[in-house]
GUKOL-450866 format. One record per residue (C-alpha): x, y, z; residue in three letters. Coordinates in Angstrom, 1 decimal. Layout:
<<X; Y; Z>; "ALA"> ...
This chain:
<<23.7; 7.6; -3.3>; "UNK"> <<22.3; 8.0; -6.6>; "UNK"> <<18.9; 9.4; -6.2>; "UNK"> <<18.1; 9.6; -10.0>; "UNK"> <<18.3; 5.2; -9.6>; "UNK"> <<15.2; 5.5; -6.6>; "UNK"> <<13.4; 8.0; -8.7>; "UNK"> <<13.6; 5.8; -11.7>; "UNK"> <<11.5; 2.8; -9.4>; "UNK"> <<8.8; 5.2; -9.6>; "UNK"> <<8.4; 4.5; -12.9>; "UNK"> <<7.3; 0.8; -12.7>; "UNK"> <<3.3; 1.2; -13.4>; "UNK"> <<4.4; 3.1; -16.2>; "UNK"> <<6.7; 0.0; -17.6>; "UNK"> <<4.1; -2.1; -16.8>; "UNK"> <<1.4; -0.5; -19.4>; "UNK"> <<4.5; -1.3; -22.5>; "UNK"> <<4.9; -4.0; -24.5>; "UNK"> <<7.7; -6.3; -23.2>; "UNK"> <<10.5; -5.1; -26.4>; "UNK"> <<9.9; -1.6; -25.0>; "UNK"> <<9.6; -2.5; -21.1>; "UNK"> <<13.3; -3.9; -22.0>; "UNK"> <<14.7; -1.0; -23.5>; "UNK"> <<13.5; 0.9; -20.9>; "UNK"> <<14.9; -1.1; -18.3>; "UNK"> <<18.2; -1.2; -19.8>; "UNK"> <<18.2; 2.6; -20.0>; "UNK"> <<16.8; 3.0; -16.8>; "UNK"> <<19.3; 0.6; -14.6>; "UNK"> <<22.7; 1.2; -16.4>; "UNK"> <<25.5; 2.1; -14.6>; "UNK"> <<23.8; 3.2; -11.8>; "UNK"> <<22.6; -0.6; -11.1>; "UNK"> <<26.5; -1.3; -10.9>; "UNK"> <<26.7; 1.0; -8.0>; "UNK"> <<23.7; -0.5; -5.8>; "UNK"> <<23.0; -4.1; -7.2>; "UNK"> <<19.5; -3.7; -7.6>; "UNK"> <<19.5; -6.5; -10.9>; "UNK"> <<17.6; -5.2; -13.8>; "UNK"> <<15.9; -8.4; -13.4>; "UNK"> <<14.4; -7.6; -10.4>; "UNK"> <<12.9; -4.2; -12.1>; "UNK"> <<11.4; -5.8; -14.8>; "UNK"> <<9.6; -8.5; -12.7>; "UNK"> <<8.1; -5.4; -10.3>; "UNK"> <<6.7; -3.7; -13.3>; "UNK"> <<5.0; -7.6; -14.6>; "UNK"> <<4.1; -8.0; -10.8>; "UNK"> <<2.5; -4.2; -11.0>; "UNK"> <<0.5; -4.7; -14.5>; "UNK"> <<-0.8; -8.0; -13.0>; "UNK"> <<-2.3; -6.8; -10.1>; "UNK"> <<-5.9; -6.5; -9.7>; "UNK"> <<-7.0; -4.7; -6.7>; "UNK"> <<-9.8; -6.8; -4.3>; "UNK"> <<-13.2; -5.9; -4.6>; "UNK"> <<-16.2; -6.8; -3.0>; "UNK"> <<-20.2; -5.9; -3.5>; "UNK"> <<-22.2; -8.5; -1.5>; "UNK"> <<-26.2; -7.5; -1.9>; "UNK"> <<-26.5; -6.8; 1.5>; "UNK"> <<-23.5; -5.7; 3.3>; "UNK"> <<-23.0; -5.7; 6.8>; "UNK"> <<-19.9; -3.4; 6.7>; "UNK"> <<-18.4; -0.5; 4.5>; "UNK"> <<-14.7; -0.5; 4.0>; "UNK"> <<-12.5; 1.8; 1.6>; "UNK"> <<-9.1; 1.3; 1.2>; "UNK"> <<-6.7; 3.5; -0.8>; "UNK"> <<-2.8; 3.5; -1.3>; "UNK"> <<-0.1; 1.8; -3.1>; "UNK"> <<0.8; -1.2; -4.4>; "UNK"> <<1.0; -3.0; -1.3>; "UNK"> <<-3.2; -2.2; -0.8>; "UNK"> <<-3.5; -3.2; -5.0>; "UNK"> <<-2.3; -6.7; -3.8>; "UNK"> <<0.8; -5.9; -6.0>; "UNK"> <<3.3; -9.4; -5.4>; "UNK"> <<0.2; -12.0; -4.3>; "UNK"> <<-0.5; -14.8; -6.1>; "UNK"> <<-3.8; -13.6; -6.5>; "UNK"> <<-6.4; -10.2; -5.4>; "UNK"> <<-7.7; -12.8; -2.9>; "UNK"> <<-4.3; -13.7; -1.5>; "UNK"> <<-3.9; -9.5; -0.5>; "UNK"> <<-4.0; -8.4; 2.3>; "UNK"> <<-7.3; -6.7; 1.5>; "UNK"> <<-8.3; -10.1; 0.0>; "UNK"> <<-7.9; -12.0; 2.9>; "UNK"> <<-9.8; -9.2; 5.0>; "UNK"> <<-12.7; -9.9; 2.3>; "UNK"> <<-12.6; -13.6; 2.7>; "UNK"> <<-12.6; -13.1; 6.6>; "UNK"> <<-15.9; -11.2; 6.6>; "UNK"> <<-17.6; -12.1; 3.1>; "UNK"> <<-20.5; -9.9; 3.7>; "UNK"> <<-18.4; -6.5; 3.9>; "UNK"> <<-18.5; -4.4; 0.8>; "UNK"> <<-14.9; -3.4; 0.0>; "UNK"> <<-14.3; -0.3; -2.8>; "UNK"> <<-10.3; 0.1; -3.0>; "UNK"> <<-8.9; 2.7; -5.2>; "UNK"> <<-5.2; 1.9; -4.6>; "UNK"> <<-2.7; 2.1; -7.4>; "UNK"> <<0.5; 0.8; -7.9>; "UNK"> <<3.0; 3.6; -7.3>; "UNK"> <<1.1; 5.9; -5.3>; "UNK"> <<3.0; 8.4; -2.5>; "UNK"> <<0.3; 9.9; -0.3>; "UNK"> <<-0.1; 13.0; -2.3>; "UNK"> <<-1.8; 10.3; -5.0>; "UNK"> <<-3.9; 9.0; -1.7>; "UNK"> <<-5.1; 12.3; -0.9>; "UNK"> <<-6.6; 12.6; -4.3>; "UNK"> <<-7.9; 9.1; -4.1>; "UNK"> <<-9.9; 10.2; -1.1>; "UNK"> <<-10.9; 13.3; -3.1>; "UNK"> <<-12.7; 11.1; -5.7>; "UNK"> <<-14.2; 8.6; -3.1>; "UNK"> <<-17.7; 9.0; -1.2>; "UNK"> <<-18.7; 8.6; 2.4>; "UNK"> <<-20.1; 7.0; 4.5>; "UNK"> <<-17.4; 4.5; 5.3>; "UNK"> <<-17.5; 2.3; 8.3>; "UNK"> <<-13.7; 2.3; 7.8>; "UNK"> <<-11.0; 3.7; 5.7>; "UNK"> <<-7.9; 1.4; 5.6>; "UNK"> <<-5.0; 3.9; 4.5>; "UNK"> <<-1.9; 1.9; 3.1>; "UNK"> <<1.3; 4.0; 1.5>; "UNK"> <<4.4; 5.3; 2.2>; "UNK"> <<7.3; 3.1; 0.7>; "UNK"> <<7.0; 5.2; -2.5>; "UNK"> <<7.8; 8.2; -0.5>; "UNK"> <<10.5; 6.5; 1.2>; "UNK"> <<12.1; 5.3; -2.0>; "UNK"> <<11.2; 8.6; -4.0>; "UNK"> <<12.7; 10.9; -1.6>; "UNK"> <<10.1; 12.8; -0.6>; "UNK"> <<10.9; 15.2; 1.7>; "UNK"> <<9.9; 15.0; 5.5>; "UNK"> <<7.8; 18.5; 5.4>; "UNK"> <<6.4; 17.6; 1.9>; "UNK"> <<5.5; 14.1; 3.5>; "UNK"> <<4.4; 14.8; 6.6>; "UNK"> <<1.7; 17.8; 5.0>; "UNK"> <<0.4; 15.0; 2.5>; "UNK"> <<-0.2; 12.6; 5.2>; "UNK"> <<-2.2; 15.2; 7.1>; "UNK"> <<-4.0; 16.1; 4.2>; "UNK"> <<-4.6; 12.4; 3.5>; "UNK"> <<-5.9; 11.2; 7.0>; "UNK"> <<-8.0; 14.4; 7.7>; "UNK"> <<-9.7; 13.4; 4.2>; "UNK"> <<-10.2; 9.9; 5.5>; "UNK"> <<-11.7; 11.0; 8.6>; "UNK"> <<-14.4; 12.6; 6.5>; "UNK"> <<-14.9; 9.5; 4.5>; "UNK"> <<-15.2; 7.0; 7.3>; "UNK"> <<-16.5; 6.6; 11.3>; "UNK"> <<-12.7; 4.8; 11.5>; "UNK"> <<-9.1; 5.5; 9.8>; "UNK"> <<-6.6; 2.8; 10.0>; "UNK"> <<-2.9; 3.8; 8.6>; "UNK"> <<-0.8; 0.9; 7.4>; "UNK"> <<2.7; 2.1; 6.4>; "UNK"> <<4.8; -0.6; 4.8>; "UNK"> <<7.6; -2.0; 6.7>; "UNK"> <<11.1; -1.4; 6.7>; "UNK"> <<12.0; -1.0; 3.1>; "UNK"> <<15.5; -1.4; 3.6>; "UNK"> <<15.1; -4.8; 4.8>; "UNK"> <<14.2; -5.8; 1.0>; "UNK"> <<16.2; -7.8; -1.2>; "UNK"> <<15.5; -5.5; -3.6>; "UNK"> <<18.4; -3.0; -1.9>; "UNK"> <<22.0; -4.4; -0.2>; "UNK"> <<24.3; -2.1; 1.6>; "UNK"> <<24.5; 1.0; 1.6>; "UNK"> <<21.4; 1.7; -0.5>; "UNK"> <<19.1; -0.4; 2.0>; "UNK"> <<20.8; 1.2; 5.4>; "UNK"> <<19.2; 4.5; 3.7>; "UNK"> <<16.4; 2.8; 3.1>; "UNK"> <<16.1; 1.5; 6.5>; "UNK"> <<16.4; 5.4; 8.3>; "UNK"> <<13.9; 6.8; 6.0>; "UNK"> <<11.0; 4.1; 6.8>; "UNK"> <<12.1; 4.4; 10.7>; "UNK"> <<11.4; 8.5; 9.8>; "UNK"> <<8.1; 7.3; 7.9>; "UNK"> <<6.7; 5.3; 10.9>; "UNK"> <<7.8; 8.0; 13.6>; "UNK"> <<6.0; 10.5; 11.8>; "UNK"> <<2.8; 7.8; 10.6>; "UNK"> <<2.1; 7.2; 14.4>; "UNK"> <<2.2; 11.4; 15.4>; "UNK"> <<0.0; 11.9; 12.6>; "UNK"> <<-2.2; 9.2; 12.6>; "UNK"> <<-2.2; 10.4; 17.1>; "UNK"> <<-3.3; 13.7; 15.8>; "UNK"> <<-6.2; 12.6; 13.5>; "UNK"> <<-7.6; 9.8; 16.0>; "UNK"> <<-6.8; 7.3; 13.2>; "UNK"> <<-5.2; 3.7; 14.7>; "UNK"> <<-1.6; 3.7; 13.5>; "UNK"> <<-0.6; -0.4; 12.8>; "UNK"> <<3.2; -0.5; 12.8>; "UNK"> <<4.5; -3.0; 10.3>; "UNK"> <<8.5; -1.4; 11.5>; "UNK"> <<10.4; -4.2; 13.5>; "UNK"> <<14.0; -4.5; 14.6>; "UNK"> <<16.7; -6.7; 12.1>; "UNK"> <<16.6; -9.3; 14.7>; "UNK"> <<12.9; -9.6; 15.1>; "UNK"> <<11.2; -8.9; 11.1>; "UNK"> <<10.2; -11.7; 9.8>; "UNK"> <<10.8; -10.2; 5.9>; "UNK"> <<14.3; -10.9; 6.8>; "UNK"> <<14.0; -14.1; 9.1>; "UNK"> <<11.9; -15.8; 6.0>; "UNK"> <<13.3; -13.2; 3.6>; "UNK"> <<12.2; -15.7; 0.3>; "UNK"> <<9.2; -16.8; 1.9>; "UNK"> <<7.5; -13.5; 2.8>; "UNK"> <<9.1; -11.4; -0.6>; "UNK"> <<7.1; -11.9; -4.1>; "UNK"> <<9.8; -12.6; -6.9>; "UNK"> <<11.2; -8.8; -7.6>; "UNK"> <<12.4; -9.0; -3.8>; "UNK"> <<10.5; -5.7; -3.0>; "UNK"> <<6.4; -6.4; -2.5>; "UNK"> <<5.4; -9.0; -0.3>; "UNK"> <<4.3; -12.6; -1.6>; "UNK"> <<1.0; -14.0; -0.5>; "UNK"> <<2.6; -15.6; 2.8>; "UNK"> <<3.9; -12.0; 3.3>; "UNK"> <<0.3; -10.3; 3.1>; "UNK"> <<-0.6; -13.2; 5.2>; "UNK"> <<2.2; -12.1; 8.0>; "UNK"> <<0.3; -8.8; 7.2>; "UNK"> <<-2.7; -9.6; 8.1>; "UNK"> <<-1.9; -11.3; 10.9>; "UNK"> <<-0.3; -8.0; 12.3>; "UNK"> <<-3.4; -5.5; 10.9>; "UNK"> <<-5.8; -8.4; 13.9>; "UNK"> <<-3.0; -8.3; 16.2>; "UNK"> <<-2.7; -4.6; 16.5>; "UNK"> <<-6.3; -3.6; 16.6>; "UNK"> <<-7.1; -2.5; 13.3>; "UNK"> <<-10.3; -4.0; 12.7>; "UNK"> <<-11.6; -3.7; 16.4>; "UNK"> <<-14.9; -1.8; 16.7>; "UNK"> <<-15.8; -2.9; 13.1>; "UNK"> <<-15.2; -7.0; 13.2>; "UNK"> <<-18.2; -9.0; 15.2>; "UNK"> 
């Protein structure tokens, strides 16, 4: 499996600050030969890095706010893949309850050692903290001690941040477009490992664990595969944060803060 290709994904907020000329030559350097192996098109990696320099993370600061909610993690809590911030997942919590003030200091390419120091820099006071990462870790190979100590560190810091700690993992990576055979069938045991290990930790913290993991039969990323994937066939579209967010109600995760 060729490990330096994943590592090089990593590198996709760093494209996304070049001009196009040198986000090309990158690419090229980045994806060949190795891109023969796993069929990940260097088209697809150049769209991810537009998607990622695109992205605005949602925002909100209504003047009298009935609610507090920080959110932190990766691209998929920047909105990374939506149409627009409002069409996130956190957008479309902000448009649900309009008078909640929403700070988000998630950045494209994060693992949850880069949360933990997000929640370093962040205040408290937080009604709730909405913690959404992992699929960096999963396709950066991070190890499972290394992962499961920066997830602890992570959640303990949002529990002194916020009355409630919701952890949003991604789903199954492997289920992408982005990866075929046999890269995504790696892909698919490490986020199975991610969410077994999300769920014990977030148990251990008293944080509410939302599992976006479902069975080839039943995930709808795969059943409405174009529908639900932005364009680079990694991060969802804005009908896949929808799916998202229909999920994040369904399993509980705003229950004790929503009216």
């Amino acid at each position: 499996m060729p490990i330096a290709l994943l590592r090089s994904l990593s590198r996709l907020s760093r494209l996304s600050r070049l001009s196009r000329s040198r986000r090309c030559m990158s690419v090229a350097a980045i994806t060949a030969g190795a891109l023969l192996l796993t069929a990940c098109a260097p088209w697809r990696i150049l769209t991810a890095a537009d998607l990622a320099r695109e992205a605005r993370p949602y925002t909100a600061a209504p003047e009298q706010p009935t609610r507090r909610l920080l959110v932190v993690g990766d691209s998929t809590a920047v909105g990374t893949g939506a149409d627009a911030a409002a069409d996130s997942l956190v957008g479309l919590i902000g448009q649900t309850h309009p008078q909640w003030r929403i700070d988000n200091l998630a950045a494209n390419g994060a693992k949850f050692e880069d949360v933990a120091r997000q929640l370093q820099e962040a205040a408290g006071g937080y009604d709730l903290v909405l913690v959404m990462a992992g699929g960096n870790d999963v396709i950066r190979f991070t190890s499972e001690d290394k992962l499961r100590s920066d997830m602890d560190r992570t959640l303990a810091l949002a529990r002194q941040r916020g009355a409630q700690v919701v952890l949003m993992p991604c789903g199954d990576v492997g289920h992408a477009p982005f990866f075929i055979p046999p890269l995504s069938w790696g892909m698919s045991r490490r986020s199975e490992r991610l969410h077994t290990m999300a769920q014990a930790v977030a148990a251990t913290h008293g944080a509410r664990y939302v599992r976006l993991l479902k069975p080839r039969a039943q995930d709808p990323f795969l059943l409405h595969s174009k529908a639900l994937h932005a364009a680079d066939g990694l991060h969802p579209s804005s009908a896949g944060y929808e799916e998202w967010f229909s999920e994040l109600l369904a399993q509980g995760g705003l229950a004790g803060v929503a009216p």
